[in-house]
C-alpha positions in Angstrom: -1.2 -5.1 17.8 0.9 -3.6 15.1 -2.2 -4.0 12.5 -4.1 -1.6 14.7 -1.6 1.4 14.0 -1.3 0.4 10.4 -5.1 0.7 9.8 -5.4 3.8 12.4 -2.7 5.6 10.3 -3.9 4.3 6.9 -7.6 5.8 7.6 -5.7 9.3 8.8 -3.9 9.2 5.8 -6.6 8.4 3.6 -8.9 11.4 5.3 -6.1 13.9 4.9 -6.0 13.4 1.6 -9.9 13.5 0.8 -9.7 17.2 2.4 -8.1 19.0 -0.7 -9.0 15.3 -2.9 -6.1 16.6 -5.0 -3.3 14.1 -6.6 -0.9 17.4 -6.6 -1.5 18.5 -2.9 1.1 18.4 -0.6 1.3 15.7 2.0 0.7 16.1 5.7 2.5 14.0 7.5 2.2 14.1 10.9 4.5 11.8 12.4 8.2 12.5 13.2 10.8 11.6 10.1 11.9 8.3 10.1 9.6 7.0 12.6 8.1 3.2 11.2 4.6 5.6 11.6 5.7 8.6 9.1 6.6 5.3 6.7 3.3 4.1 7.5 1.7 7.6 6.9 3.8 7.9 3.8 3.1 4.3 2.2 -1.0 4.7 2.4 -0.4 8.7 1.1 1.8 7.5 -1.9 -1.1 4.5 -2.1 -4.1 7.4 -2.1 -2.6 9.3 -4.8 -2.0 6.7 -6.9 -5.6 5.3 -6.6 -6.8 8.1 -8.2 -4.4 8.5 -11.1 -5.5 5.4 -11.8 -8.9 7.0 -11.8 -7.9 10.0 -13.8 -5.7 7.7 -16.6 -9.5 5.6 -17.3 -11.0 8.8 -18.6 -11.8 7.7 -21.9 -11.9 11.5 -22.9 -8.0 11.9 -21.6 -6.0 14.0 -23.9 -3.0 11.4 -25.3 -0.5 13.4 -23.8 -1.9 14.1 -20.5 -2.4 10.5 -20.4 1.2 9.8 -21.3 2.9 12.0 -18.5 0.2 10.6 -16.4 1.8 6.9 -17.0 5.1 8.3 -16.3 3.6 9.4 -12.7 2.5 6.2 -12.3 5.5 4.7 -13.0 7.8 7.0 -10.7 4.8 6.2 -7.7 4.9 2.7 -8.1 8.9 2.7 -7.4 8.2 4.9 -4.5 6.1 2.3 -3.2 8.5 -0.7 -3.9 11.5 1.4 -2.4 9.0 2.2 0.7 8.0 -1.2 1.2 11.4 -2.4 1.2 12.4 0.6 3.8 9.5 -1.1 6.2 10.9 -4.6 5.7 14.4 -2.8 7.1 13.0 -1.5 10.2 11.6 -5.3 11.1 14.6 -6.7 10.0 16.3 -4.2 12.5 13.5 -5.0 15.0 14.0 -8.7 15.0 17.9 -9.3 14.1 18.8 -10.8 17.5 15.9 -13.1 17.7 17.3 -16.8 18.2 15.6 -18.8 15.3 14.0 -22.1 16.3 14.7 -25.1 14.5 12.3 -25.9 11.8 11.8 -22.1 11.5 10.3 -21.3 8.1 10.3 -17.9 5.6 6.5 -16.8 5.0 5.3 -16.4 1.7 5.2 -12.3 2.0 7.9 -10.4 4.2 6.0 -8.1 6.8 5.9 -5.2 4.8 4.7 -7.0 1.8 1.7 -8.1 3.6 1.2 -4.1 5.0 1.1 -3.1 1.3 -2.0 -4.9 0.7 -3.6 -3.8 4.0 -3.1 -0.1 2.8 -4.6 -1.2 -0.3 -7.6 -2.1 1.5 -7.9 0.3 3.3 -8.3 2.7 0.2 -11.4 -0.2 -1.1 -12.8 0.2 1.6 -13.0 3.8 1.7 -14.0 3.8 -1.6 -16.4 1.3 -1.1 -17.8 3.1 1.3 -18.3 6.4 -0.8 -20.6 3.9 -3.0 -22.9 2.6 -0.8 -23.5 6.6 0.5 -23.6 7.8 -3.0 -27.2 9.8 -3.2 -27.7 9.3 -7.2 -27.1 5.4 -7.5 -30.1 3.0 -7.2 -31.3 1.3 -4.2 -29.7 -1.9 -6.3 -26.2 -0.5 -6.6 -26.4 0.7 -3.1 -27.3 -3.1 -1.7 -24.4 -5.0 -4.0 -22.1 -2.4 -2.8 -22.6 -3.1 1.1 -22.4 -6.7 0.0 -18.9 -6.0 -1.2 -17.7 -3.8 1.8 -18.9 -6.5 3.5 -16.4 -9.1 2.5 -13.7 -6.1 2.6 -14.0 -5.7 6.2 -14.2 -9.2 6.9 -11.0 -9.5 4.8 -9.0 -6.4 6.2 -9.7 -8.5 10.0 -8.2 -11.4 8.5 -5.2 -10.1 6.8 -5.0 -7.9 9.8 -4.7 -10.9 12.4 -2.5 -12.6 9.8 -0.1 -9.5 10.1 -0.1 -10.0 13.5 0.5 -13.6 14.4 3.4 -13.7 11.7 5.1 -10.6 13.6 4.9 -12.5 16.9 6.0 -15.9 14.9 8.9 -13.8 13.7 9.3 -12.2 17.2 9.4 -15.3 19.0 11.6 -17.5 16.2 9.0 -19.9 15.0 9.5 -17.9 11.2 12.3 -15.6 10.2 12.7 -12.9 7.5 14.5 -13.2 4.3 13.3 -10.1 2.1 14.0 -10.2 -1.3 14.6 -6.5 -3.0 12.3 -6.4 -6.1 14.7 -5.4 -8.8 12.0 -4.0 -11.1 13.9 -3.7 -14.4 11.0 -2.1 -16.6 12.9 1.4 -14.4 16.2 0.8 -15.2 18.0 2.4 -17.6 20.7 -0.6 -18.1 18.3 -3.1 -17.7 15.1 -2.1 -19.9 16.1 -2.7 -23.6 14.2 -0.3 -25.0 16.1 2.5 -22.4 19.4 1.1 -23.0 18.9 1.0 -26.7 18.2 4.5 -27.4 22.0 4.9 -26.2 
């Protein structure tokens, strides 16, 4: 199942990055370039490291100007990740462009690699969640709600897993069919951000 390698790779991404736990260090990517499992490897990385500027940017005791080149990291990371994503949708697209489309067919409400973004994304609360519930200075208490909560992230990361899976063979077999959208964020674009194209 192709949920399988996404959460196998997502969980060696997530533990090569907690070896240096460093939003600078330089990714490790094991896979060959261009295979769907170095994008895979790639997505969850670019994922990790911006989980924790997201972490670093809370610091309420941030200097304003380290918190300002900080948003612009986040910004650049998020495109990455929309650019990636859209790269994933390509190779399925690719994958399943000679499939005969049955009649009634219907889009889903995600594409594919829409619905991989969120499983990385789990993957990283899960970690994370994890890391909680071992934490040796919390309270019994914190320790109990936390398990509560990785919990329901397991259970959800086997359902969004085995919904990845039936709407690959749905697509596969011509019972749904892709139509990807590309996400046009304007916020990044110079022509299209009126506070960038004003400054012209």
């Amino acid at each position: 199942m192709f949920s399988q390698l996404c959460n196998s790779i997502f969980n060696e991404s997530i533990s090569k990055y907690h070896v240096a736990d460093d939003v600078d260090a330089e990714i490790q990517n094991p896979y060959p370039v261009k295979s769907i499992e170095y994008y895979l490897f790639l997505k969850n990385w670019i994922d990790t490291v911006q989980w924790h500027f997201e972490d670093i940017i809370r610091n309420p005791d941030i200097d304003p100007e380290e918190a300002l080149k900080l948003k612009r990291r986040i910004d650049k990371s998020n495109q990455d990740r929309t650019d990636l994503v859209e790269l994933i949708d390509s190779y399925f697209l690719d994958q399943y462009k000679n499939v005969t489309i049955q009649p009634g067919a219907a889009i889903n409400t995600e594409s594919p690699a829409w619905a991989i973004d969120r499983l990385s994304i789990l993957a990283l609360k899960i970690c994370h969640m994890q890391q909680e519930v071992d934490r040796t200075d919390a309270t019994q208490e914190h320790a109990a709600q936390c398990r509560q909560k990785l919990a329901v992230l397991l259970e959800q990361q086997k359902d969004l897993s085995a919904a990845i899976d039936t709407l690959l063979d749905d697509i596969a077999n011509g019972r749904k069919y892709m139509k990807v959208y590309k996400q046009m964020k304007m916020y990044n674009d110079p022509s299209l951000n009126p506070v960038l194209y004003g400054k012209k």
